[in-house]
N, C-alpha and C positions, 0 to 999 in steps of 0.2 A: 509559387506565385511570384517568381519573381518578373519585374516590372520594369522595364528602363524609364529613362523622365522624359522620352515621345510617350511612352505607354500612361505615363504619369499626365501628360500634358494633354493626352484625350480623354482620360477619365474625368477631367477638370472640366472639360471641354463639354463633356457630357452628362454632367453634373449641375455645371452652368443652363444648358438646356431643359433640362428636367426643371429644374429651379424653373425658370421662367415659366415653359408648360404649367408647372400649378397653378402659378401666379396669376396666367390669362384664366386658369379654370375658376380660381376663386374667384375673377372676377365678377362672373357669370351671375345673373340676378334668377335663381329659381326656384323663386317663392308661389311665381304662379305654373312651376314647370309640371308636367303629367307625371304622376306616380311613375312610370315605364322611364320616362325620359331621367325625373329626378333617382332611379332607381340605377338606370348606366352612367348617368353624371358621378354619381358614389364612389358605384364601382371602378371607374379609369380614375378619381382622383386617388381613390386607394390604393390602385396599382401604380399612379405615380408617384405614391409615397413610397412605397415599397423597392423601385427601383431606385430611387433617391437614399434611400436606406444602403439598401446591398452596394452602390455608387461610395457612397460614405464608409462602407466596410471596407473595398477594396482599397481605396486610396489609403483608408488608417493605415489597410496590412502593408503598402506597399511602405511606407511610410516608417512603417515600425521596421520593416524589413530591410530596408536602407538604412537605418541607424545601429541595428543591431550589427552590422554589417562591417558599420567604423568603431564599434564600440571598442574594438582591441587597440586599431588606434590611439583611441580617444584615449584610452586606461595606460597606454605606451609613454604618451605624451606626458601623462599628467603622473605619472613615477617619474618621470626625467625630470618635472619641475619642483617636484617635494626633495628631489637629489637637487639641486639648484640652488634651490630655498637653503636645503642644509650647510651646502659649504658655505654658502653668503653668509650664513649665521656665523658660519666658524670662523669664516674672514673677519668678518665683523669685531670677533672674540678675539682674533690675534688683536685685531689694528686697535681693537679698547685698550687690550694689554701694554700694547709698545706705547700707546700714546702716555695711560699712565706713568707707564717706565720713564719716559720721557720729561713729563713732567717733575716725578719725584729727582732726577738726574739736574733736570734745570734749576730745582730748585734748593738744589745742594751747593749747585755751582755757586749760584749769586749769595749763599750764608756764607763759604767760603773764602767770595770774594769781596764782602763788606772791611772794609777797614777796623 
């Protein structure tokens, strides 16, 4: 089933249609319509649902299908950023360390250098 996003972009396209197709049918006042008449009015608003349905299936598939698609990417990407995260952490842990170091170092100097 796969789908490009022309393929994607008419399904919307035809989906949009349908939509509206109901919308004028709901509009329709037949309360005083003939049994026959209110009988095929049913009928095509069911089969417009129906087409609206399997419309709504396609795009999800195409949809899920496309994602499924980058999903390697996506899991590629996002192990490079948790390896990211980690050295940063680890940078982080030197530059606390030297900063302490730093610290206790400066603060020897100036006992030292009190009179």
């Amino acid at each position: 089933m796969a789908t490009s996003a022309e393929d994607r972009k008419l399904l919307k396209a035809t989906l949009d249609n349908l939509f509206r197709m109901r919308d004028e049918y709901m509009l329709l006042d037949m309360r005083s319509a003939k049994p026959e008449t209110f009988k095929q009015y049913n009928h095509e608003l069911y089969y417009i649902g129906l087409a609206i349905s399997h419309m709504n299936d396609r795009l999800l598939g195409s949809l899920t299908q496309q994602m499924s698609a980058k999903l390697p990417e996506f899991e590629a990407a996002t192990r490079k950023v948790a390896a990211d995260l980690y050295s940063l952490r680890r940078t982080s842990d030197v530059l606390n360390a030297v900063s302490s170091s730093m610290s206790t170092i400066t603060s020897m100097v100036n006992l030292f250098k009190a009179p």
